[in-house]
N, CA and C atoms of all chains as a GROMACS GRO file, in nm:
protein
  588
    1UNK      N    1  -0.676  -2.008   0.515
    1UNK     CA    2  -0.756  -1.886   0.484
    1UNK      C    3  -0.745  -1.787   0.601
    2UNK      N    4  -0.682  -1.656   0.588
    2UNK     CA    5  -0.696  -1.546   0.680
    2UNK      C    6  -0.832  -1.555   0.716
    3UNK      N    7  -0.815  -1.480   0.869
    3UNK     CA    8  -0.957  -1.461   0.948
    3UNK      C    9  -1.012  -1.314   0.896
    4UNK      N   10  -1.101  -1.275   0.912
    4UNK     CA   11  -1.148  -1.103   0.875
    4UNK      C   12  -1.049  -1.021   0.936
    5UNK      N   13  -0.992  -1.075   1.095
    5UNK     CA   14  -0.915  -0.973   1.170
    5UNK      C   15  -0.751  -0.990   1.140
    6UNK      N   16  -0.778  -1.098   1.096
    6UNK     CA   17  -0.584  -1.133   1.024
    6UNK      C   18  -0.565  -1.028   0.919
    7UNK      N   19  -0.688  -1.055   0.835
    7UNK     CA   20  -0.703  -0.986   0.657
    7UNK      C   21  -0.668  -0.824   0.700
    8UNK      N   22  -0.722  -0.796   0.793
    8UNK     CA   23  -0.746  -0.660   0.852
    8UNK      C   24  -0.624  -0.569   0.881
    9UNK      N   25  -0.551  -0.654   0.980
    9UNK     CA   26  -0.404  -0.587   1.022
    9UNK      C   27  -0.289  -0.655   0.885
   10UNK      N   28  -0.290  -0.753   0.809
   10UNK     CA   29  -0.190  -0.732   0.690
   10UNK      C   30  -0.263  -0.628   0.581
   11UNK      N   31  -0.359  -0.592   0.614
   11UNK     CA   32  -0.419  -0.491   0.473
   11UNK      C   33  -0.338  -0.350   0.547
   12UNK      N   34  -0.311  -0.337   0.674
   12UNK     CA   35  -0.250  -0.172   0.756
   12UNK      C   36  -0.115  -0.232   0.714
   13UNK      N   37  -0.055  -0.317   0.683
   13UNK     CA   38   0.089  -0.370   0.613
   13UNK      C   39   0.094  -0.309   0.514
   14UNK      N   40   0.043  -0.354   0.444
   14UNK     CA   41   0.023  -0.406   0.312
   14UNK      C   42   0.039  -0.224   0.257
   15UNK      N   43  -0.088  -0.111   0.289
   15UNK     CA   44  -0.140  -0.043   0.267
   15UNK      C   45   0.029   0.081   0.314
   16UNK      N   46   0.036   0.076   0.425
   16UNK     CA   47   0.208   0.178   0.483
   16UNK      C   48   0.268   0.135   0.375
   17UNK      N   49   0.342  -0.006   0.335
   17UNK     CA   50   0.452  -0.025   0.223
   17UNK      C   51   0.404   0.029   0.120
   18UNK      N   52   0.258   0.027   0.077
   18UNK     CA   53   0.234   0.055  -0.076
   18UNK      C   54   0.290   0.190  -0.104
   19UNK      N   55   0.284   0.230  -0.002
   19UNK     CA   56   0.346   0.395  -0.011
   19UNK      C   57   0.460   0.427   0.062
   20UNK      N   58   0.515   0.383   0.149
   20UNK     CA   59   0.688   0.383   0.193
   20UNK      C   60   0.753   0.338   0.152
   21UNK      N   61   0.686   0.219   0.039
   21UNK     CA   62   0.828   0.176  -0.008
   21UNK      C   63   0.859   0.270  -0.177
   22UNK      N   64   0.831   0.370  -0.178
   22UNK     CA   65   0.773   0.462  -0.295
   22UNK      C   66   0.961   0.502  -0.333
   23UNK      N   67   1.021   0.584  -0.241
   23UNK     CA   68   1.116   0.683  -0.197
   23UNK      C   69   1.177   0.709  -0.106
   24UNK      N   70   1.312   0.673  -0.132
   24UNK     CA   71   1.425   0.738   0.048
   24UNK      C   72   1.361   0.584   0.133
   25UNK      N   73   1.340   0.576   0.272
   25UNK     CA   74   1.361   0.467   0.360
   25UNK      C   75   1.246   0.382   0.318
   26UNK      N   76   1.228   0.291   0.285
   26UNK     CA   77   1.117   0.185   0.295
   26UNK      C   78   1.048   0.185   0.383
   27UNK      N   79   1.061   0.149   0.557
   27UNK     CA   80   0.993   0.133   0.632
   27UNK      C   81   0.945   0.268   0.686
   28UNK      N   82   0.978   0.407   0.598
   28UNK     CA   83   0.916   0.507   0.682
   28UNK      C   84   0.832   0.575   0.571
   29UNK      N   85   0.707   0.649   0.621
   29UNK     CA   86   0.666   0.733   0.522
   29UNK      C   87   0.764   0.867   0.550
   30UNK      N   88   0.766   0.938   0.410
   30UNK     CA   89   0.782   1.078   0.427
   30UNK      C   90   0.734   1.156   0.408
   31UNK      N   91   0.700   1.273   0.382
   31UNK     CA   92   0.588   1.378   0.398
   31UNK      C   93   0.493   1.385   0.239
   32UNK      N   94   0.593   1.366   0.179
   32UNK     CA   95   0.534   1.317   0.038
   32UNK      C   96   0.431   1.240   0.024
   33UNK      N   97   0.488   1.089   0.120
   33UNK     CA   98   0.416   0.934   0.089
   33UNK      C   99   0.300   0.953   0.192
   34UNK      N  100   0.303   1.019   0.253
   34UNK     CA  101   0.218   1.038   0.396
   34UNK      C  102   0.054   1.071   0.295
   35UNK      N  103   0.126   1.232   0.256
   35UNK     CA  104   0.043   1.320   0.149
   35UNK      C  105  -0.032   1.182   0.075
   36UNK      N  106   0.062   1.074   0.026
   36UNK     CA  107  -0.009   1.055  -0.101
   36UNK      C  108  -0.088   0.973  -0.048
   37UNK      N  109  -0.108   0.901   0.060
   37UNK     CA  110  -0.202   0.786   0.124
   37UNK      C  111  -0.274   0.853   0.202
   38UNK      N  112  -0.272   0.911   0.282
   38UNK     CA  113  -0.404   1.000   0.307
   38UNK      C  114  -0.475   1.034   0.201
   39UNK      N  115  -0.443   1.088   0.088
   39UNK     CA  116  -0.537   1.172  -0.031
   39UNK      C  117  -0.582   1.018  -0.127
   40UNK      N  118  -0.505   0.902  -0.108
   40UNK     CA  119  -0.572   0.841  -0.182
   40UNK      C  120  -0.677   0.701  -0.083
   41UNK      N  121  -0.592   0.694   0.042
   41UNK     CA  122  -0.656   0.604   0.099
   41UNK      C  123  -0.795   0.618   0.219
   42UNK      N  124  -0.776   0.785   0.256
   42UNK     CA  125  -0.862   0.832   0.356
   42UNK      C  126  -0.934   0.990   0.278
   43UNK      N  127  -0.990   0.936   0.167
   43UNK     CA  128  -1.032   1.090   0.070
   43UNK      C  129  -1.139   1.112   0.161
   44UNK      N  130  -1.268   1.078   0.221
   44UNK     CA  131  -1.357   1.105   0.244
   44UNK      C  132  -1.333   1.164   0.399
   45UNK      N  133  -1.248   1.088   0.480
   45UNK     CA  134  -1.168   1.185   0.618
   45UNK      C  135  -1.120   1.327   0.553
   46UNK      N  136  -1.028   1.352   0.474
   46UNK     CA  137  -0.926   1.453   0.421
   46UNK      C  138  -1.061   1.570   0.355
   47UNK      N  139  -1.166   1.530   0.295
   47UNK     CA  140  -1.259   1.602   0.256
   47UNK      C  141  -1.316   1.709   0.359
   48UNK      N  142  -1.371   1.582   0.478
   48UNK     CA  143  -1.468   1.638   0.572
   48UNK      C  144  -1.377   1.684   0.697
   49UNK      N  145  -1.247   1.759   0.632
   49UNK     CA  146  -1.181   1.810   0.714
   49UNK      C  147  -1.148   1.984   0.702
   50UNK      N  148  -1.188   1.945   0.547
   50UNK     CA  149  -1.224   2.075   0.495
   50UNK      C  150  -1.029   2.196   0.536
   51UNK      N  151  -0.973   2.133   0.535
   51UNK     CA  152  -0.828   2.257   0.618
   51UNK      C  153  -0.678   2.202   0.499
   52UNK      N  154  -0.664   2.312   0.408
   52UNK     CA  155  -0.556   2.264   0.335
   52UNK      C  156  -0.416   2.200   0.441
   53UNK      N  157  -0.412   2.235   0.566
   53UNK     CA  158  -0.305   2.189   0.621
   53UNK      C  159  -0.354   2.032   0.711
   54UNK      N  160  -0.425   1.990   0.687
   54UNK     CA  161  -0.493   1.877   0.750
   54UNK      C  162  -0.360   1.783   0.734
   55UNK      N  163  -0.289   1.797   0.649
   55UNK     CA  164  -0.183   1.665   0.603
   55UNK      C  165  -0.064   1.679   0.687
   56UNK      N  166  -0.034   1.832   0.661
   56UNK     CA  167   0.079   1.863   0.738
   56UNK      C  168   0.062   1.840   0.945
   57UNK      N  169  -0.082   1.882   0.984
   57UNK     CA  170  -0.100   1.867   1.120
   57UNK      C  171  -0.076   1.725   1.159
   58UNK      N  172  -0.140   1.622   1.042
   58UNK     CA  173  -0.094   1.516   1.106
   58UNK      C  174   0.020   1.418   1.100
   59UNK      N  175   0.080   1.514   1.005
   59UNK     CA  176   0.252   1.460   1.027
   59UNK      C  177   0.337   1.496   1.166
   60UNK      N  178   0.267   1.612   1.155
   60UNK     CA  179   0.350   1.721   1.299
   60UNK      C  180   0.286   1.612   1.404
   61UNK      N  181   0.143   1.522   1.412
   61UNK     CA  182   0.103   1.458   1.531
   61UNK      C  183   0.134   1.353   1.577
   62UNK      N  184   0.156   1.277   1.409
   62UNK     CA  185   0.234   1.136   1.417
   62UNK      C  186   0.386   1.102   1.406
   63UNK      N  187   0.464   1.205   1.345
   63UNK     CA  188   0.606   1.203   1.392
   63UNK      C  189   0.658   1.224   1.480
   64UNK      N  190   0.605   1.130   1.601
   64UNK     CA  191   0.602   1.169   1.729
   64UNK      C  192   0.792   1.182   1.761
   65UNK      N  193   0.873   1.090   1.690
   65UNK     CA  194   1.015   1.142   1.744
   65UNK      C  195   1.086   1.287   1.645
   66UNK      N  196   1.034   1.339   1.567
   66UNK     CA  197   1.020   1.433   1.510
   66UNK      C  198   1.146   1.411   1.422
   67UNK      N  199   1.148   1.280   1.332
   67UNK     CA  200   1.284   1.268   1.264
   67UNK      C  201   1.221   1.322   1.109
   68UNK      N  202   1.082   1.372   1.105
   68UNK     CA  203   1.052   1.408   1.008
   68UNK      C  204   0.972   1.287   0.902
   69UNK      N  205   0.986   1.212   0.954
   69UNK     CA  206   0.938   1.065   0.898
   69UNK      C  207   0.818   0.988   0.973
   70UNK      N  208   0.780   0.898   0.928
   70UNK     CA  209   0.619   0.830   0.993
   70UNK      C  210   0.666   0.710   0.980
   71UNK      N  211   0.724   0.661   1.066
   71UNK     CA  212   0.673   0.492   1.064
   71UNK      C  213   0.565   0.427   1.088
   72UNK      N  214   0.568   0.253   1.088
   72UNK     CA  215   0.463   0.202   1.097
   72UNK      C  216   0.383   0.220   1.217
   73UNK      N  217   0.439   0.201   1.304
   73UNK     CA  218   0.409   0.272   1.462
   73UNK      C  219   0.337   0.385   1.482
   74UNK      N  220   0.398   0.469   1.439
   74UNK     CA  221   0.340   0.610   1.443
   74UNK      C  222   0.212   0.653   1.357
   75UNK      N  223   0.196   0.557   1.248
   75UNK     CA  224   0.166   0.555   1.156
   75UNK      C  225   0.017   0.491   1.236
   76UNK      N  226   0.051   0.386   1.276
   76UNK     CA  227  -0.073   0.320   1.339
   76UNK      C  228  -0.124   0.364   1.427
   77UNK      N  229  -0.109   0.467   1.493
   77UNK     CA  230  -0.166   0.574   1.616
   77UNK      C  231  -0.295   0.613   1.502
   78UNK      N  232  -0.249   0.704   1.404
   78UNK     CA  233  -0.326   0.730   1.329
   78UNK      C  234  -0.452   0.651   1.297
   79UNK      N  235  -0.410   0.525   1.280
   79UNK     CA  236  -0.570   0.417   1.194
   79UNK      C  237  -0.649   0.418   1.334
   80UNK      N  238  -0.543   0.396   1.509
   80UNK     CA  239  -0.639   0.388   1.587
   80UNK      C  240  -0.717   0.504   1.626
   81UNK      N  241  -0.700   0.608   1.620
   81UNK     CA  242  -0.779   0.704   1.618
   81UNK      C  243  -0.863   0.729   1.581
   82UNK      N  244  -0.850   0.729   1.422
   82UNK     CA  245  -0.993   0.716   1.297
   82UNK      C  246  -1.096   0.576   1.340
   83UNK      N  247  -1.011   0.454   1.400
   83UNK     CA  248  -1.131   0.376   1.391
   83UNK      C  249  -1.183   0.401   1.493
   84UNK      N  250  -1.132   0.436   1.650
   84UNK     CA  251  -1.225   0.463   1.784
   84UNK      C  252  -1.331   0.591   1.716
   85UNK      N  253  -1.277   0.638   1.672
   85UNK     CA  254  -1.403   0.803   1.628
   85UNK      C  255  -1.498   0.702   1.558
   86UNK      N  256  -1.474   0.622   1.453
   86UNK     CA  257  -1.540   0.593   1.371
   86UNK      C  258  -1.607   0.450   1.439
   87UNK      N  259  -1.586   0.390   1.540
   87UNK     CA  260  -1.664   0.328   1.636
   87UNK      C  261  -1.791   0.350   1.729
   88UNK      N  262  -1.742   0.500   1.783
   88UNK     CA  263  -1.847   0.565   1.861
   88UNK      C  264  -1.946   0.561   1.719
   89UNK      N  265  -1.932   0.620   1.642
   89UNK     CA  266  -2.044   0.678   1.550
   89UNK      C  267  -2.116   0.560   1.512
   90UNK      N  268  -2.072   0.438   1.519
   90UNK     CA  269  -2.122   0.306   1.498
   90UNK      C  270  -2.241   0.304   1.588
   91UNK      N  271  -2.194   0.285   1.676
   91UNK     CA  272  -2.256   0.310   1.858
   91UNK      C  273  -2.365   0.386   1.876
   92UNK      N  274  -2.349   0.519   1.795
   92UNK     CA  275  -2.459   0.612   1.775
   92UNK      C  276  -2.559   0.566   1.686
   93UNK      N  277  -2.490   0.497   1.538
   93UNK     CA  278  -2.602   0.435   1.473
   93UNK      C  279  -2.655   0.338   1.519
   94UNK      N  280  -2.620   0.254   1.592
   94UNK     CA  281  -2.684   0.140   1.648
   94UNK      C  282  -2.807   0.159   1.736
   95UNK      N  283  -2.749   0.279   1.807
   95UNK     CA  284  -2.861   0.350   1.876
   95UNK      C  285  -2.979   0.371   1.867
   96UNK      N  286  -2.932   0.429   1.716
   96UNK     CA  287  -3.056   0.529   1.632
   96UNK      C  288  -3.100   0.419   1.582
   97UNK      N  289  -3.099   0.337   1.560
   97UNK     CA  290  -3.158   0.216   1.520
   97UNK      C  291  -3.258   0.132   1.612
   98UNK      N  292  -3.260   0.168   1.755
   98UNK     CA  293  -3.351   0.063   1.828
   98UNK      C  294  -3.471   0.129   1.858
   99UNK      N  295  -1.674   0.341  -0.310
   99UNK     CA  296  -1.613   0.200  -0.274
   99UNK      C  297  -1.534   0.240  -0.182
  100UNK      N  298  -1.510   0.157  -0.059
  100UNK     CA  299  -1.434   0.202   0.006
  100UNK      C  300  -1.286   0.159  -0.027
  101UNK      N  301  -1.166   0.251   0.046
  101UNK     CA  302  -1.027   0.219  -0.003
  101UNK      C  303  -0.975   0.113   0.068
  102UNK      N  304  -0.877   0.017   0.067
  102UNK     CA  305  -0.812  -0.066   0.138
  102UNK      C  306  -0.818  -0.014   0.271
  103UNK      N  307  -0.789   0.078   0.351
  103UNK     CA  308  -0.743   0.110   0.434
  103UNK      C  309  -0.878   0.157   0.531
  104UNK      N  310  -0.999   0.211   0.434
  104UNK     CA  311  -1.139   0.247   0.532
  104UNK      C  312  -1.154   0.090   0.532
  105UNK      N  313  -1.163  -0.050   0.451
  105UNK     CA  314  -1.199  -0.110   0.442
  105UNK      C  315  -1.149  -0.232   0.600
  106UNK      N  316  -1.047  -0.189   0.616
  106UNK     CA  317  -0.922  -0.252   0.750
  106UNK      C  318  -1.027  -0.185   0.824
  107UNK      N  319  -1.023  -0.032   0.876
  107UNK     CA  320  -1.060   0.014   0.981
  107UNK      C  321  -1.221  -0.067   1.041
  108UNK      N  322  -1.283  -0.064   0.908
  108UNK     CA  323  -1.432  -0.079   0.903
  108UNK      C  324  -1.456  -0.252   0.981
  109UNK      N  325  -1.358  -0.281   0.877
  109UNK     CA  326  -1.325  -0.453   0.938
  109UNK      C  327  -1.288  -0.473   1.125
  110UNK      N  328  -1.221  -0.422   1.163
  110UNK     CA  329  -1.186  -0.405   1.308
  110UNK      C  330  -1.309  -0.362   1.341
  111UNK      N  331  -1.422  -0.268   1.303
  111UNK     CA  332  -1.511  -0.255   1.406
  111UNK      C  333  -1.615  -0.344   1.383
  112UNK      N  334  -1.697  -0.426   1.300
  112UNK     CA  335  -1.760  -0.516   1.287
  112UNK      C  336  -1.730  -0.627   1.333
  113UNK      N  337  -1.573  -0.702   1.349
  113UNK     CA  338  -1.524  -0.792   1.392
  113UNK      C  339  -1.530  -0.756   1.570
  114UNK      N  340  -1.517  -0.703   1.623
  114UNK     CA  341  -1.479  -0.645   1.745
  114UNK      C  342  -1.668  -0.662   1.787
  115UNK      N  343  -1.758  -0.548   1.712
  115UNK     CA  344  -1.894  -0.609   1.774
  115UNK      C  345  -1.984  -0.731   1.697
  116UNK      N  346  -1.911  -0.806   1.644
  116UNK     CA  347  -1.935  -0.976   1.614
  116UNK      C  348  -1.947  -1.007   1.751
  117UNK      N  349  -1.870  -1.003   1.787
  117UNK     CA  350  -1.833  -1.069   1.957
  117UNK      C  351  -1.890  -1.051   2.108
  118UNK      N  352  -1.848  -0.883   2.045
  118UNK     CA  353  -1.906  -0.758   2.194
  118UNK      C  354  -2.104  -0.803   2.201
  119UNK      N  355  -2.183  -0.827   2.088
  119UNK     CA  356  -2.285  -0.787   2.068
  119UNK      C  357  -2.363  -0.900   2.111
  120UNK      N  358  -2.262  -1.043   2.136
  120UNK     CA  359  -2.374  -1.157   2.204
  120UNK      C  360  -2.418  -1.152   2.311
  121UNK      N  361  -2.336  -1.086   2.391
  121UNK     CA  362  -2.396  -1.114   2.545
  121UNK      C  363  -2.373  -0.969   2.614
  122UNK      N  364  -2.476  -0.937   2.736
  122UNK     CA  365  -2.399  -0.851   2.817
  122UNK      C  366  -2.427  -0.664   2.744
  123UNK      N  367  -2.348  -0.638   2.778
  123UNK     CA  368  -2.294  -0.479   2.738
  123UNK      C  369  -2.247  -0.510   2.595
  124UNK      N  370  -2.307  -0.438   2.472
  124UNK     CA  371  -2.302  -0.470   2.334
  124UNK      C  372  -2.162  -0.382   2.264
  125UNK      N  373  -2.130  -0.306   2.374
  125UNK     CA  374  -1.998  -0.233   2.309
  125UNK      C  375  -1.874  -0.234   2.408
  126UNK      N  376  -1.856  -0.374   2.476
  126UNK     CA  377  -1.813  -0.436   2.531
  126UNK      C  378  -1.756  -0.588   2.532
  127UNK      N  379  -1.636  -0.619   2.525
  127UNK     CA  380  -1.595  -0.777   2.523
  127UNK      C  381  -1.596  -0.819   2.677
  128UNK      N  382  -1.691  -0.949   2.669
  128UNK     CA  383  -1.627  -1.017   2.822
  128UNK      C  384  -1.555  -1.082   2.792
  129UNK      N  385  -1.502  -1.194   2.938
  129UNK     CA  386  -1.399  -1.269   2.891
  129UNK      C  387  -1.425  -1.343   2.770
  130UNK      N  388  -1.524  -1.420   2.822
  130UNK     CA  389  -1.577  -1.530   2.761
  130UNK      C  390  -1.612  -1.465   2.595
  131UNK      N  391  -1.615  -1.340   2.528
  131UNK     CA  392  -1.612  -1.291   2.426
  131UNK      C  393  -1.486  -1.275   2.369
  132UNK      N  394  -1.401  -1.217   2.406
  132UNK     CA  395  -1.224  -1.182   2.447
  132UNK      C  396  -1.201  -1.361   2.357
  133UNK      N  397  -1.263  -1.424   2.436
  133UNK     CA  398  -1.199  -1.569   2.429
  133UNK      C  399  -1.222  -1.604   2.282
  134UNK      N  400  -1.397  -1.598   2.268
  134UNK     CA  401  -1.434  -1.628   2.152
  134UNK      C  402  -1.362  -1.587   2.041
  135UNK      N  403  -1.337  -1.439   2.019
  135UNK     CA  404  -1.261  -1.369   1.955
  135UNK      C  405  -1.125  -1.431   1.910
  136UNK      N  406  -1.046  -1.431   1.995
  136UNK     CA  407  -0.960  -1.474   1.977
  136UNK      C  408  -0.909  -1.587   1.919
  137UNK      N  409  -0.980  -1.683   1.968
  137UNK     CA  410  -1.013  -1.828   1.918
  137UNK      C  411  -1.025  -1.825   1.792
  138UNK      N  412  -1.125  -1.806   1.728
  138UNK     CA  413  -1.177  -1.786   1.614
  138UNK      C  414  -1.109  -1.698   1.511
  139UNK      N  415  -1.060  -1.540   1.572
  139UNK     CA  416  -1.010  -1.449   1.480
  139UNK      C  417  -0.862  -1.461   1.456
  140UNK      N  418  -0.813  -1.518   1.578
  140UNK     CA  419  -0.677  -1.493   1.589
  140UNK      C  420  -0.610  -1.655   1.604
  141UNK      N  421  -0.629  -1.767   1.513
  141UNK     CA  422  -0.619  -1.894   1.581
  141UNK      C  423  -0.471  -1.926   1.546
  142UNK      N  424  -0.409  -1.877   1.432
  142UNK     CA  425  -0.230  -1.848   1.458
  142UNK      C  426  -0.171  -1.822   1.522
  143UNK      N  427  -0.222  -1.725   1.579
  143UNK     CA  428  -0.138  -1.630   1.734
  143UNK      C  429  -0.138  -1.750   1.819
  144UNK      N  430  -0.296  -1.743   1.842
  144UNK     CA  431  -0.299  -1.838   2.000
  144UNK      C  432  -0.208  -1.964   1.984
  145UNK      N  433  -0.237  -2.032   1.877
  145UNK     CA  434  -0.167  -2.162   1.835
  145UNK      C  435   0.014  -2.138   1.908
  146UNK      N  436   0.055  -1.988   1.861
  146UNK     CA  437   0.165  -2.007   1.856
  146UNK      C  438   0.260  -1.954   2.030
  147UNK      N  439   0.149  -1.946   2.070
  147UNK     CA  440   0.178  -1.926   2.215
  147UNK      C  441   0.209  -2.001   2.328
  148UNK      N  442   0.129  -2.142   2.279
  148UNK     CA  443   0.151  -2.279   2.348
  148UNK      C  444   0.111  -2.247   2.491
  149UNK      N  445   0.051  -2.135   2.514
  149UNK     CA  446   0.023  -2.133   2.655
  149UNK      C  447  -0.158  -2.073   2.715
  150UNK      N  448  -0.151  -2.232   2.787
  150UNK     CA  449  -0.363  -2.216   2.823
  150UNK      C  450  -0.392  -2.075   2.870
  151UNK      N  451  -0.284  -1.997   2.927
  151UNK     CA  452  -0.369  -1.893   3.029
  151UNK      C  453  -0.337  -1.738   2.937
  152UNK      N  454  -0.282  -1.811   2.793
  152UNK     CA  455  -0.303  -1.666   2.680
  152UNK      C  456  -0.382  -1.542   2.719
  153UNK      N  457  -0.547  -1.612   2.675
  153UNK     CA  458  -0.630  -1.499   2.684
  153UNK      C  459  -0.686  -1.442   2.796
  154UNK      N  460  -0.617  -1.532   2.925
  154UNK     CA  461  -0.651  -1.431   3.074
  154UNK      C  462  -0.500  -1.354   3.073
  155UNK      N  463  -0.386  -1.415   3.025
  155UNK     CA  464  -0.341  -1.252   3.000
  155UNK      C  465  -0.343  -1.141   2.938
  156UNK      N  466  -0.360  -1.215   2.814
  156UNK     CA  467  -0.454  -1.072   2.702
  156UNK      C  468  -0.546  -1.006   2.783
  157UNK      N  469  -0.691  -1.065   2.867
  157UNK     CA  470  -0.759  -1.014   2.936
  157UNK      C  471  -0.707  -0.896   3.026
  158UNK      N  472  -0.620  -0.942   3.098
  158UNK     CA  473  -0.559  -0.878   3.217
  158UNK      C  474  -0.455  -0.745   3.176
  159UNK      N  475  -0.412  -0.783   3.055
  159UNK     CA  476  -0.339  -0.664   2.962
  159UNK      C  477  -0.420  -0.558   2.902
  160UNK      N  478  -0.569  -0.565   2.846
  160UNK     CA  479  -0.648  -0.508   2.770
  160UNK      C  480  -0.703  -0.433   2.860
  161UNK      N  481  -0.785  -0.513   2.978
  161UNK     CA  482  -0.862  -0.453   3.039
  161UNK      C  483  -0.800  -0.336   3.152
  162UNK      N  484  -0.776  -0.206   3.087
  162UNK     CA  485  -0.681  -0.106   3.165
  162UNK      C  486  -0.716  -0.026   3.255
  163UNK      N  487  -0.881  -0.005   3.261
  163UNK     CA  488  -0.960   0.023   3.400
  163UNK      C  489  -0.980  -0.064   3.488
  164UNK      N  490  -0.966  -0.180   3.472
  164UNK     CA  491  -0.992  -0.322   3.537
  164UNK      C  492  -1.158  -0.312   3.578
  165UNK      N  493  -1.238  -0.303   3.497
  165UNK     CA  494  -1.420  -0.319   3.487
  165UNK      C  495  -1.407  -0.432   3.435
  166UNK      N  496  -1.344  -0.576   3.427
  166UNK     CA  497  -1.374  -0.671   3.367
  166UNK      C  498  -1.437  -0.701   3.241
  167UNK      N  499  -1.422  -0.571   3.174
  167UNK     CA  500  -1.485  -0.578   3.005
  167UNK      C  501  -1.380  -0.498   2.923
  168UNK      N  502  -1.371  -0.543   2.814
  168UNK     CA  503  -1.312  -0.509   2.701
  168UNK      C  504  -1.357  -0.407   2.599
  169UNK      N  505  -1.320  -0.270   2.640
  169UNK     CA  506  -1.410  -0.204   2.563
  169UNK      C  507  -1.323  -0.181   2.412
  170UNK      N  508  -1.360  -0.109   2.273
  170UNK     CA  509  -1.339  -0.098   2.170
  170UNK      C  510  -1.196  -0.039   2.185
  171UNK      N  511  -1.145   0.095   2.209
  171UNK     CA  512  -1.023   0.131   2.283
  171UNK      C  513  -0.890   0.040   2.336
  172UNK      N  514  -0.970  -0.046   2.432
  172UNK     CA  515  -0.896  -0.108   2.480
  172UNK      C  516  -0.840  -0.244   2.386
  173UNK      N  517  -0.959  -0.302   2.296
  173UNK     CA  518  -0.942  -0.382   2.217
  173UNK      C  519  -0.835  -0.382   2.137
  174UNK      N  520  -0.859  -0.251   2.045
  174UNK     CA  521  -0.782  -0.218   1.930
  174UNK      C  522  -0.586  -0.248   1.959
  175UNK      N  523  -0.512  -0.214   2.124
  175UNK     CA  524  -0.443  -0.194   2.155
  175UNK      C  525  -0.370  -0.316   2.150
  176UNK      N  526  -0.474  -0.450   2.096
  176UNK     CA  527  -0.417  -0.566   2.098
  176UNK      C  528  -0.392  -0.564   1.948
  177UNK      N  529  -0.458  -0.536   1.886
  177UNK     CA  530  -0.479  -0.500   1.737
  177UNK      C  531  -0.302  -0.438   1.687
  178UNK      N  532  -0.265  -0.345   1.758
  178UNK     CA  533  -0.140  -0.308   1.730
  178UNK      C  534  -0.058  -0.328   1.768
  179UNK      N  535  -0.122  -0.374   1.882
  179UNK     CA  536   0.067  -0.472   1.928
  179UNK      C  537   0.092  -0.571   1.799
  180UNK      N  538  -0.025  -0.665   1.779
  180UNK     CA  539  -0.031  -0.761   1.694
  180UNK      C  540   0.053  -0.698   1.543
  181UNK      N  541  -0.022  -0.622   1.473
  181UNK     CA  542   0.064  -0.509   1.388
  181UNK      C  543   0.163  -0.496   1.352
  182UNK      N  544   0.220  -0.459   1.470
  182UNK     CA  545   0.329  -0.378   1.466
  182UNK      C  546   0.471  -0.507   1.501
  183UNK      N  547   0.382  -0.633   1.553
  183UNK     CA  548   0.500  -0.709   1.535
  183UNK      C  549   0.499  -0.804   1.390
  184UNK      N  550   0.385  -0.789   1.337
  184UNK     CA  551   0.384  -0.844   1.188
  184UNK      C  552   0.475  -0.770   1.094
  185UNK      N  553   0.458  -0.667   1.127
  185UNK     CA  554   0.498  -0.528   1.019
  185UNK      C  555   0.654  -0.534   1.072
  186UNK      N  556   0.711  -0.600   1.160
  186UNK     CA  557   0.902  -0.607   1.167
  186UNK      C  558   0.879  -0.808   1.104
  187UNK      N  559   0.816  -0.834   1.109
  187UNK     CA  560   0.812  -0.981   1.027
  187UNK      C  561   0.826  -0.936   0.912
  188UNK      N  562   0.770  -0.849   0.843
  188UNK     CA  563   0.738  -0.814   0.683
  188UNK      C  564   0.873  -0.771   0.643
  189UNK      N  565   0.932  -0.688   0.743
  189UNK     CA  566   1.057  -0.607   0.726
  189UNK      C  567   1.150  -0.713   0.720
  190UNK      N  568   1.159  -0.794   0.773
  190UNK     CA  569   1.256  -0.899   0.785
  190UNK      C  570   1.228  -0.958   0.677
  191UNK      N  571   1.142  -1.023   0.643
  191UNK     CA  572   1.096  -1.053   0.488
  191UNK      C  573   1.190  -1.016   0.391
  192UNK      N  574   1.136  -0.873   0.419
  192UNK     CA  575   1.137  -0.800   0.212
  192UNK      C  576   1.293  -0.810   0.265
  193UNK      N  577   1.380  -0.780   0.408
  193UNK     CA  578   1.557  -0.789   0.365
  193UNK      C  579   1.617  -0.937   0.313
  194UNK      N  580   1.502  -0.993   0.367
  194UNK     CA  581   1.578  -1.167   0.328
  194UNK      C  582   1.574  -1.189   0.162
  195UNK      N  583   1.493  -1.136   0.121
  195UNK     CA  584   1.436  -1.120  -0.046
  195UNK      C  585   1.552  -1.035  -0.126
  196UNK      N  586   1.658  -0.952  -0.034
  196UNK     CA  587   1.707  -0.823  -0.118
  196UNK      C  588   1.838  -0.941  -0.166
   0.00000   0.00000   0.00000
């Protein structure tokens, strides 16, 4: 039986292929597949971002070798970002809680 | 409901203060947390390392201010190393499958 933190990093597997392996390279997103997992996997980030180019900025942030493509790597800069933001705010609720 | 992917992120931060929250500084891993963690979350890895002084090098790798604690940041960085060498396992996979 996977641990919570095993389940955790094959679900960031699991979740890049569901959508790189869509079109063109498997192991990379492209601006398309990027589009389509953000809008379906991070709707409530992409909302409270409120900026029609929100998708495009963070291709331009995470294609860090600028081949136009997102790998898993690059790709995972991204989840760590959202979860440290989304840690502090933990931190804050925990706060607000004592 | 959350999506696969808030559901990963969400998972890393509950798992991370499972640990941080027994002793000490609550948004913080000590060793002896680091250890627990690992032990418990990660018992494949360690297994497959064959070596006792693993998690004082994980320790010594994570901890990048050297304050002897493991903060969330620093945590996660094990999180993607871990990742990102699963995710060329997977790749190797799906070519052995073609």
């Amino acid at each position: 039986m996977p641990t919570d933190l095993e389940r955790s990093m094959e679900s960031l597997i699991t979740v890049f292929h569901r959508y790189a392996d869509k079109e063109g390279n498997s192991n990379t997103l492209s601006r398309r597949e990027l589009r389509q997992l953000i809008e379906s996997e991070l709707p409530t980030f992409l909302k409270s971002q409120k900026d029609p180019a929100t998708v495009d900025k963070i291709m331009k942030d995470l294609d860090a070798n600028g081949d136009g493509e997102v790998s898993f790597e690059e790709f995972v800069s991204l989840v760590v970002g959202l979860s440290i933001a989304c840690e502090q705010c933990y931190q804050l609720h925990k706060k607000g809680k004592k």
